[in-house]
N, C-alpha and C positions, 0 to 999 in steps of 0.2 A: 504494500500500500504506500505509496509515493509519498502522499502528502502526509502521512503518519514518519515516516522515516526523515522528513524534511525535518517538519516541524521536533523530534527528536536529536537532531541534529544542529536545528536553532538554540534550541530551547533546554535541551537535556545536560545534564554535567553531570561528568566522570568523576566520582566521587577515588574510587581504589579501580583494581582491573577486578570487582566482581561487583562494584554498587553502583547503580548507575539512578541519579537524583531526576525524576519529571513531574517536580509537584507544582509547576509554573502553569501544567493542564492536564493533568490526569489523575495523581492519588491527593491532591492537597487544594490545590485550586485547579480550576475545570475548566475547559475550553467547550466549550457547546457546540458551538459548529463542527468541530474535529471530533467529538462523540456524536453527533448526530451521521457524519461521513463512516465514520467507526459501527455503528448500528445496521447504519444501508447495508456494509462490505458486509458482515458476519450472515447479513439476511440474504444477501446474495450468495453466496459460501454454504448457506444451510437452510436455503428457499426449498430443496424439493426432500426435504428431510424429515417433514410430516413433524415439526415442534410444536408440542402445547403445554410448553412449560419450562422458561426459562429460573437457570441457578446460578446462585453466585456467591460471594461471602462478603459480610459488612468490611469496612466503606468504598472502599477502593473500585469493588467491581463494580459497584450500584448502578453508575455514572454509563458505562458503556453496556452493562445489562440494558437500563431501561430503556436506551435508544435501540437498541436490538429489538425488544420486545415489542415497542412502535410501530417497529419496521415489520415486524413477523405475526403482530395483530394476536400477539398473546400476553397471559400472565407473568409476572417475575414476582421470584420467593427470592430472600436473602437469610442466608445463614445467619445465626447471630453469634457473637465470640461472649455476649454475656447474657446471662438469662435474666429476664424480666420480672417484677412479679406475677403479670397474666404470662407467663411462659415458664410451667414448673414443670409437667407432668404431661406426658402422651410428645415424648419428643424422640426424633431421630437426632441420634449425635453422633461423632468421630472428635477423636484426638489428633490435633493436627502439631508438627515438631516447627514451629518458626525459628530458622536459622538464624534471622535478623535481632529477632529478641531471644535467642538462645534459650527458649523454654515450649513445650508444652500447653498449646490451650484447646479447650472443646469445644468445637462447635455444633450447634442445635438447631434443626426447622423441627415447626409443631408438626404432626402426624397429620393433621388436616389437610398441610399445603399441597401432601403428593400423593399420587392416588398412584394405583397398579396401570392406570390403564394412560396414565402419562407416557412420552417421549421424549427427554429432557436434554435442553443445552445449557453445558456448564458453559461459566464467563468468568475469567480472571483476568489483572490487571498484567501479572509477570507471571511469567513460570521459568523458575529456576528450575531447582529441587522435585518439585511435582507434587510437595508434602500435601499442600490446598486442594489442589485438584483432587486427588487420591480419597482425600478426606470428603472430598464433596460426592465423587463417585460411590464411596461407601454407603453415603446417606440416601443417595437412589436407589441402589439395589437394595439396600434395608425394607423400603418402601416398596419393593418389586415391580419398581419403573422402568424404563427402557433407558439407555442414555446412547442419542442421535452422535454426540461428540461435543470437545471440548475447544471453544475460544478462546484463544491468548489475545492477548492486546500486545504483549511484548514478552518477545522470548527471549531468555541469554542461553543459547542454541550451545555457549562452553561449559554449561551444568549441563546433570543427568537427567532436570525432570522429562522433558519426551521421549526419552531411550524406555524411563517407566511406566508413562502412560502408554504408549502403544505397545509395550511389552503386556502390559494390563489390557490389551485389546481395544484400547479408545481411538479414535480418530480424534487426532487434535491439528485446529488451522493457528496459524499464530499470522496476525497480520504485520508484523515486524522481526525479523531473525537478524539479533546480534550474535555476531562471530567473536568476538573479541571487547575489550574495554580497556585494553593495554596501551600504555603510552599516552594515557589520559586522551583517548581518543574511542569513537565510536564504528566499525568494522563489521556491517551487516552480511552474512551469509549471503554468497554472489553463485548459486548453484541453479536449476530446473526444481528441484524439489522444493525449495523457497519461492520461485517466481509460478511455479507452473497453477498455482490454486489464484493468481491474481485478477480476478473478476470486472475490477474498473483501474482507469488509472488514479484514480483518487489517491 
């Protein structure tokens, strides 16, 4: 996705060679347009996929979840990483490992939000590690949902998580594949199996 990869390149800063900072429009302040573009592409990407029921995990995904969901004329549920006091009981959880906070948290949707006869698309902001993902996949099959596949907004393609998710059998699109964050600098995967799913030049 062109204009996602630009705008990462404007706007994103190479914090180390594995952190890469884009809270200027994506996990901290929000560019709307660029998630609205971000929505189209995903709905494009997984238009004949038969979705009725988008996932994702509090805050970060929400943003590009709901313009997804706009675009595909369905629901979105969000995980929550803390429970409510109307969110005690009848819930699907996973233990997810956050590398970032070097800890352990669990995440919960109520029993209600997913039904067996759902087809679900996960949404995430990064996929490194796959921990999120993993975790969110766990709580559809719990639910004995179907899961269509998993959106990335941004991959760092030099971690393990999609080696795991499709080892776990998922299809996952990631609309941005970084290669590298070495030398304070940002190095997108330049191969066919990154460009070949690119739907618009957007």
């Amino acid at each position: 996705m062109k204009l996602l990869k630009q705008v990462i390149e404007d706007q994103g800063v190479v914090l180390s060679d594995g952190v890469l900072k884009v809270d200027a429009f994506l996990n901290h302040g929000i560019d709307p347009e660029l998630m609205s573009e971000i929505g189209r592409e995903f709905a494009a990407r997984f238009e004949e996929a038969g979705i009725t029921k988008i996932l994702t995990i509090e805050s970060s995904g929400i943003a590009p979840s709901l313009m997804t969901a706009l675009e595909l004329k369905c629901p979105l549920v969000f995980a929550r990483k803390q429970k409510s006091l109307t969110m005690q009981d009848n819930l699907y959880s996973a233990d997810v490992y956050s590398f970032t906070k070097e800890k352990y948290q669990t995440i919960s949707v109520s029993k209600d939000k997913l039904t067996k006869t759902d087809n679900v698309l996960i949404i995430d902001d990064f996929l490194a590690n796959g921990q999120a993902a993993l975790g969110l996949a766990s709580i559809v099959q719990d639910a004995g949902a179907s899961i269509a596949g998993v959106g990335i907004v941004i991959e760092k393609s030099f971690q393990p998580g999609r080696t795991l998710l499709t080892g776990a059998g998922l299809r996952v699109e990631s609309l941005a594949r970084i290669a590298s964050l070495s030398e304070n600098k940002v190095t997108f995967v330049k191969n066919e199996e990154a460009e070949s799913h690119e739907a618009t030049n957007c």
